[in-house]
C-alpha positions in Angstrom: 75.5 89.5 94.6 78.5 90.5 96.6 78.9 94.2 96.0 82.3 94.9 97.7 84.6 96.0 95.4 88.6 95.9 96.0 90.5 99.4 96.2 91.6 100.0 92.8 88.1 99.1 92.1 86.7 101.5 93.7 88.9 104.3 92.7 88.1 103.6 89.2 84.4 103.5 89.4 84.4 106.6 91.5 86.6 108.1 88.6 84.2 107.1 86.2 81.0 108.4 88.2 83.2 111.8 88.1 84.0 112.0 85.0 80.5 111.3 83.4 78.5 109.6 80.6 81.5 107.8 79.2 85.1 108.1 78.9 87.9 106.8 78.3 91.6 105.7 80.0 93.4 108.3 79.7 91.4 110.5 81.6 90.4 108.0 84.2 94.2 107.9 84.9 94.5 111.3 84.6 91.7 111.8 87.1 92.7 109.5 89.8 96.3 110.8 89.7 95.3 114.5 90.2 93.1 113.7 93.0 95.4 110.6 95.2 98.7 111.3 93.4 99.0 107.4 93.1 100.6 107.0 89.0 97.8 104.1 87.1 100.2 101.9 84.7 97.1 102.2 81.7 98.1 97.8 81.4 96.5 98.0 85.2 94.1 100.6 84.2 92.2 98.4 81.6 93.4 95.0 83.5 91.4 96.5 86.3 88.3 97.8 83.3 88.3 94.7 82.2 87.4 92.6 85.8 84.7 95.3 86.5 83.0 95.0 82.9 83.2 90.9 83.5 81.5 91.9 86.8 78.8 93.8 85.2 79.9 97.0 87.1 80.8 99.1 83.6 80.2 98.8 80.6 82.7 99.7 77.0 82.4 99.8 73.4 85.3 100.7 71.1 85.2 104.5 69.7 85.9 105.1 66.1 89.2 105.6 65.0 90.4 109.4 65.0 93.2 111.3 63.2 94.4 112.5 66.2 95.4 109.2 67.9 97.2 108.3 64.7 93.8 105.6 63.3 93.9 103.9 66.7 90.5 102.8 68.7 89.1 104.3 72.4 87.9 102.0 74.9 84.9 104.0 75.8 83.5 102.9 79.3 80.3 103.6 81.3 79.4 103.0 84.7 76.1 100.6 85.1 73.3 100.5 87.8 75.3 97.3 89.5 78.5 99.6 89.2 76.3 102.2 91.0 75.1 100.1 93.5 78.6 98.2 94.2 79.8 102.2 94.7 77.0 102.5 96.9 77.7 99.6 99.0 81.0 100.1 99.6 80.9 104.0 100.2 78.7 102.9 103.4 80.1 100.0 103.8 83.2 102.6 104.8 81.2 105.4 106.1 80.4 102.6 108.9 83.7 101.3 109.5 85.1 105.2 109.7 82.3 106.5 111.9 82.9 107.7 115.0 87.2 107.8 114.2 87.5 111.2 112.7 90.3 112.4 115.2 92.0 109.3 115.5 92.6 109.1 111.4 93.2 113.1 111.2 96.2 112.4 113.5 97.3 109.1 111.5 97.1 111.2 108.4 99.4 114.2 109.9 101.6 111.5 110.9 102.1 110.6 107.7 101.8 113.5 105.8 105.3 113.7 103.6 106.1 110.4 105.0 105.9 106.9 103.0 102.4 106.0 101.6 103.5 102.7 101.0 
């Protein structure tokens, strides 16, 4: 099974490892924008939940309703061992690819620190 996962991908499942047992959208967003500063639409959020749980790499069930999200449904997701090992892969599957350029990507980042990330 091919275990590389595609950026947004990986953010998410590294969100989820961070935030625990299980959890929700909101606070994957949440997450991911505190710590990149990149803003998650939730529509790509769960489009992105959804290819991972298809992919075995998560699993979700649907929380009971609460009062305070007005009767509405959580999507509660968890990361799986295949989730874990896809993280795994492609952590050093990078680790390789980045080893050996720490200089030259600390001067690419100062280059573009404040510039366009885009």
């Amino acid at each position: 099974m091919n275990h590389r996962l595609r950026d947004l991908e990986y953010t998410l499942l590294l969100a989820l490892l961070r935030l625990g047992d299980e959890t929700y959208g909101v606070p994957i967003r949440d997450e991911i924008a505190a710590r990149t500063g990149r803003t998650l639409s939730l529509g790509a959020l769960y489009t992105t939940l959804d290819r991972l749980e298809g992919k075995g790499f998560i699993t979700s069930r649907m929380a009971e309703p609460t009062a305070v999200r007005g009767g509405r449904r959580k999507k509660m997701c968890r990361l799986t061992l295949a989730g874990q090992q896809a993280l795994s892969t492609t952590w050093v599957f990078q680790q390789r690819m980045t080893e050996g350029l720490e200089a030259q990507l600390s001067d690419l980042r100062s280059m573009t620190a404040g510039g366009d990330h885009g």
